[in-house]
C-alpha positions in Angstrom: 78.3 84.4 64.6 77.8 81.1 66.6 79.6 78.2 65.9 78.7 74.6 66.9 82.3 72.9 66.9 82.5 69.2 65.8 82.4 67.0 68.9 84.2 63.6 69.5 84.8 61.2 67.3 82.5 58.7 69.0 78.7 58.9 68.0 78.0 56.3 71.2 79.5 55.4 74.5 81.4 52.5 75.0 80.5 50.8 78.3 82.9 48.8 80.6 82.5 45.8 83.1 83.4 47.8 85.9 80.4 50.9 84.8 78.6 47.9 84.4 79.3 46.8 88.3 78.9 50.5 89.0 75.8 50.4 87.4 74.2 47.4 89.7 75.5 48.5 92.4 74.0 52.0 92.1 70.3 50.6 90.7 70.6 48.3 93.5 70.7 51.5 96.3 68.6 53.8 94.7 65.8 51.5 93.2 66.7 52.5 89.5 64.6 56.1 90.5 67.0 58.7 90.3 66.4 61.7 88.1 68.7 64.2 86.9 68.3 67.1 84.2 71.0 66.7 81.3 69.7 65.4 77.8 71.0 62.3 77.0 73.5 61.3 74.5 70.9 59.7 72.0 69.9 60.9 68.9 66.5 62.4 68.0 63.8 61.8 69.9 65.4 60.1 72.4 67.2 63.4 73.8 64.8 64.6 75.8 63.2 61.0 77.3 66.6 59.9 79.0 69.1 61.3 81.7 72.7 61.5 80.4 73.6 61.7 84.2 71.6 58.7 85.5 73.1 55.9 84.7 71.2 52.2 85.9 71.2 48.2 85.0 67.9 46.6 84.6 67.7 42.8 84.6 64.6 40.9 83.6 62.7 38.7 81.2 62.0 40.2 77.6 58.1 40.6 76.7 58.5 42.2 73.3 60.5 42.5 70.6 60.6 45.8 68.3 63.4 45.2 65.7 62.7 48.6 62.8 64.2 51.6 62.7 64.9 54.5 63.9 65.6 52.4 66.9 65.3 48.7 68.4 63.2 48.7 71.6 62.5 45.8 73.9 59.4 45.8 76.9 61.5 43.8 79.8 59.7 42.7 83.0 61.9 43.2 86.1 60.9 42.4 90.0 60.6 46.0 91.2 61.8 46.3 94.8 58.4 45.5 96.7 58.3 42.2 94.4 55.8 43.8 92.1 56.6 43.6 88.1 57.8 46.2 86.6 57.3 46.8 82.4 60.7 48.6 81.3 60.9 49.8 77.2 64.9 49.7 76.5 65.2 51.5 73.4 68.5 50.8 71.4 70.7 52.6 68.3 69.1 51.6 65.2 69.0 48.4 63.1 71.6 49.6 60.9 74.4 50.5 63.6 73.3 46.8 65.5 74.0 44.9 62.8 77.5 46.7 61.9 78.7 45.3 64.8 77.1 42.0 65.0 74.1 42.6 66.9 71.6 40.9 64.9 68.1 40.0 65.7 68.3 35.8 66.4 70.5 36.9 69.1 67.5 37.5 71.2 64.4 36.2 71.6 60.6 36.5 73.8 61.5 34.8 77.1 65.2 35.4 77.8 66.3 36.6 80.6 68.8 40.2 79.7 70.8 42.7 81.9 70.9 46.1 80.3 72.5 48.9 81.4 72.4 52.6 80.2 70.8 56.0 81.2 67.5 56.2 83.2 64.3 57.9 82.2 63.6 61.0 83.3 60.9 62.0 85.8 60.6 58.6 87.3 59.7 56.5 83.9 60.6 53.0 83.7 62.7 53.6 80.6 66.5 53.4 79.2 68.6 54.3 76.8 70.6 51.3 76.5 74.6 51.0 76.3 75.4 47.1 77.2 73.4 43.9 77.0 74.1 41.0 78.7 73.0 38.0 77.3 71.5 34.6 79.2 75.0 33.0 78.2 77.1 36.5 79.9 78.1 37.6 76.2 77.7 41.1 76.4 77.4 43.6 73.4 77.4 47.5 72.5 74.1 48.8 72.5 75.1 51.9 71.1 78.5 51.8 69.7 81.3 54.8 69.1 82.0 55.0 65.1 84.8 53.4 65.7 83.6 50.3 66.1 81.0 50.5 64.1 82.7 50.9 60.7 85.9 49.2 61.6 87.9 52.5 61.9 91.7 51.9 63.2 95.2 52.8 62.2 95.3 50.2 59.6 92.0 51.7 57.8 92.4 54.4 57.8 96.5 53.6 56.3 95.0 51.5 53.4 92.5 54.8 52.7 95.7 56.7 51.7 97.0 54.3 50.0 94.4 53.3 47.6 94.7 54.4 43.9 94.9 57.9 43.7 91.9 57.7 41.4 89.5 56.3 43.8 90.5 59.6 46.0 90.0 62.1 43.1 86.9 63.3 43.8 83.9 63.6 46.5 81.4 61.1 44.8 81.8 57.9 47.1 80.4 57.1 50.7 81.6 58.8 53.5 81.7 58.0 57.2 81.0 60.6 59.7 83.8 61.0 62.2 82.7 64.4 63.8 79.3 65.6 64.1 77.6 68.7 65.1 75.9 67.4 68.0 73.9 70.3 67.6 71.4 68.7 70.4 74.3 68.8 73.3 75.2 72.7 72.2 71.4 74.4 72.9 73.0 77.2 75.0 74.8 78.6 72.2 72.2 79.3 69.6 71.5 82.9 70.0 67.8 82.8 70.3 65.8 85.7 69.5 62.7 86.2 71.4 60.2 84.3 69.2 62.9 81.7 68.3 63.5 81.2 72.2 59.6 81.1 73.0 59.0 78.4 70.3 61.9 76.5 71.8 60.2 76.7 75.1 57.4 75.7 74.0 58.8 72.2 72.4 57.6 68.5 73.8 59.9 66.4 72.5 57.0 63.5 72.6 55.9 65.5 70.1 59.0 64.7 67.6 58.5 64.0 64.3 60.8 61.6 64.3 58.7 59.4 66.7 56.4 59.5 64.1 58.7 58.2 61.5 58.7 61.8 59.7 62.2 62.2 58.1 63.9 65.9 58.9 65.1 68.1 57.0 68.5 70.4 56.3 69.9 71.0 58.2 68.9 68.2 61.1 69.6 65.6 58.4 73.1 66.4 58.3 73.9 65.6 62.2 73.9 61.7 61.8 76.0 58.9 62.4 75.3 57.4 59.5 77.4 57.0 55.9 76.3 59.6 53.3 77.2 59.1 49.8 77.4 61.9 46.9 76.5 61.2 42.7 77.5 63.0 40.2 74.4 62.8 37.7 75.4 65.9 35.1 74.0 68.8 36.1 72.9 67.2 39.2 74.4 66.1 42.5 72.4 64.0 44.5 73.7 63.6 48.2 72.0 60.3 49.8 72.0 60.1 53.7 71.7 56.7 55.0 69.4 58.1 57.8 66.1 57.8 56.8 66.7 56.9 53.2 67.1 61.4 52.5 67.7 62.4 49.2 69.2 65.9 48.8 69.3 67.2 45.2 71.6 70.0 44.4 71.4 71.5 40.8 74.7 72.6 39.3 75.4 75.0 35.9 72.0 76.7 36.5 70.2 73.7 36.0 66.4 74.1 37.6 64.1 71.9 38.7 62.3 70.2 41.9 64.1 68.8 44.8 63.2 64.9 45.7 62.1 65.9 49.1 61.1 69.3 49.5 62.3 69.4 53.1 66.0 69.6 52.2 65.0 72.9 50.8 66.5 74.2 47.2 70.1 73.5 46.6 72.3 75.7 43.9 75.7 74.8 43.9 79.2 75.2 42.6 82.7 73.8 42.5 85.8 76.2 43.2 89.3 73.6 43.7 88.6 71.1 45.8 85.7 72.4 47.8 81.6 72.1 46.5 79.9 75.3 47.5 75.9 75.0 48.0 73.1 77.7 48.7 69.7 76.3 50.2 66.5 78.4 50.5 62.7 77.1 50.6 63.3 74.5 53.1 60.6 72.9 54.0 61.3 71.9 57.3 60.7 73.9 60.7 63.8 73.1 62.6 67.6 73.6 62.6 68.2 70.4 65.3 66.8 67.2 66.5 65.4 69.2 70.1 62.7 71.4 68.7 65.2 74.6 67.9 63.5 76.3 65.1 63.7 77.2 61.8 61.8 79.8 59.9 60.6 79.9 56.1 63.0 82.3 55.5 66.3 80.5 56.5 69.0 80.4 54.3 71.9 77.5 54.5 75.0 78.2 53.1 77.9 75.1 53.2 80.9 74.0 51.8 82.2 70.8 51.2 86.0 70.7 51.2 88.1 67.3 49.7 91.7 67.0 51.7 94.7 66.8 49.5 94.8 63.2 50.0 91.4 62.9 49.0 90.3 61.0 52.3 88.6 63.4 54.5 85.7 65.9 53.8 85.2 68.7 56.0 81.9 70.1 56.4 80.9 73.8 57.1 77.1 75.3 57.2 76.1 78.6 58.0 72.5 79.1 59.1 71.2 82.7 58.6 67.4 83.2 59.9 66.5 86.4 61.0 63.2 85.1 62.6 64.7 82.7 65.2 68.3 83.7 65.5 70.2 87.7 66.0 72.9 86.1 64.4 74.3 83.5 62.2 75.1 80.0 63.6 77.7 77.6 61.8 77.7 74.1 62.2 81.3 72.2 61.1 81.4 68.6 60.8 83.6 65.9 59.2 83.6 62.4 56.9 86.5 59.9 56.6 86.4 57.6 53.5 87.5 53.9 53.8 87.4 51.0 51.4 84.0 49.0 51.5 81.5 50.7 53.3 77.7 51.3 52.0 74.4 53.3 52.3 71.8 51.0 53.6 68.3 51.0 53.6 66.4 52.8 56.9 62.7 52.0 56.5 61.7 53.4 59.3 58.5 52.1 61.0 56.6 53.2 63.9 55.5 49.4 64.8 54.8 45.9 64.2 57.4 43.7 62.0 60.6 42.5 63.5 
């Protein structure tokens, strides 16, 4: 059995003035051209467009504005270093996790003149993953934030969790916030591959992601995302609702039958035993287990468990993935939510171009 331990809290990097200097410094020497061969630290598509290791600053004029989700992306024109122009895309987090943190959209317009800095594209492209923006007016902001930030998680939140009315802590059906993830995308070398599982891994372009095409994943990809999920207790069904692209898991409880919202999150049977939901998926539609072309077989079954803390404040998260096609044995993802006063599901609408 495999198991993909929760990673750090943080979901984004937090960049500093002096990686910032670093940054300039280093574009500056090497002409913003160095490659290296780590996936980055974005999620979905983005992993296997951007070096983790290559870190850069590009400063220029912005040409375009694309303000949807999955992500924000910006087309900057930069002097390359023979005085040519150069057309940069900076792609961002998404809407949702900008505007949590007071990135909004009036904050930048066509014609301003930005400093980004964040990880380089790989084999030479003018592209980045962006960390910090630097405004005209040298206000800079997070790009790509750490959870912390983004929901407003401290000491004092997460004191006022435990100390809200035991009745608001009773149960599992509120919004959650995801403070350790999978990350299945930074653990490839532990998934014990067989040889058709490795050779369609091999075989994956990740320009080729659905997710470039705006096609929402699946279970168990859906559940590795920083984004607030939120279970609802409707009888004899649960319906789990991931902010990331607006997913809709229906899980049927006291043999209760019936079709799933969105066959890709597969069939869901569950049952309560204490404190912790127990849940059984089969028939998921949907052809991989992460967000970098691992895959996933029709005959894959998900077992997970949702387990309430005594306090009623944390939710930890376990899912073992048996499928016999792509994998000798089974893997087991673990992750974990934090509840705090106030936070929401939002809308995703995803779109693959034009509106801002």
């Amino acid at each position: 059995m495999i198991t993909i331990r929760n990673d750090a809290c943080s979901s984004g990097n937090s960049v500093s003035r002096w990686e910032l200097a670093a940054a300039r410094t280093i574009a500056a020497a090497i002409g913003l051209l160095a490659i290296g061969a780590m996936p980055s630290n974005a999620h979905h598509a983005s992993t296997g467009l951007y070096d983790r290791d290559t870190f850069g600053a590009v400063e220029g004029e912005i040409v375009s504005i694309f303000w949807r989700n999955p992500h924000v992306r910006l087309e900057v024109a930069r002097v390359g270093p023979g005085g040519e122009t150069e057309m940069w895309e900076i792609e961002f987090g998404s809407v949702n996790t900008l505007e949590r943190t007071g990135f909004s959209r009036n904050m930048i317009a066509i014609g301003d003149r930005i400093e980004v800095a964040g990880n380089l594209g790989r084999n030479g492209r003018h592209g980045m993953w962006a960390e910090l923006v630097t405004l005209a007016n040298g206000e800079e902001l997070q790009a790509n934030p750490g959870v912390e930030r983004r929901y407003g998680l401290n000491d004092v939140a997460f004191a006022r969790a435990r100390q809200a009315d035991t009745s608001l802590r009773a149960d599992i059906f509120r919004v959650w916030i995801p403070v350790e993830r999978p990350r299945t995308s930074r653990n490839l070398i532990n998934y014990p591959l067989t040889a058709v599982g490795g050779a369609a891994r091999e075989s994956w372009d990740p320009l080729l992601d659905p997710a470039l095409q705006c096609i929402p994943p699946g279970v168990p990809t859906a559940m590795d995302n920083p984004y607030p999920i939120e279970f609802e207790d409707l009888g004899d069904v649960i319906e789990l609702r991931l902010e990331e692209w607006d997913g809709v898991r229906t899980i049927f409880m006291n043999g209760a039958t019936g079709e799933p919202k969105q066959p890709r999150m597969g069939r869901s049977t569950g049952r309560w035993d204490g404190r912790t939901l127990f849940i059984e998926t089969t028939d998921i539609g949907w052809r991989y287990v992460d967000d970098i072309g691992t895959p996933q077989s029709e005959d894959a079954v998900i077992h997970e468990s949702f387990t309430l803390s005594e306090d009623g404040t944390d939710l930890a998260w376990e899912a073992r993935i048996t499928d016999p096609i792509n994998f000798t044995e089974p893997v087991v993802y673990e992750g974990r939510w934090t509840w705090v006063q106030g936070q929401e599901v939002k809308p995703f609408n995803c779109a693959l171009a034009g509106g801002e």
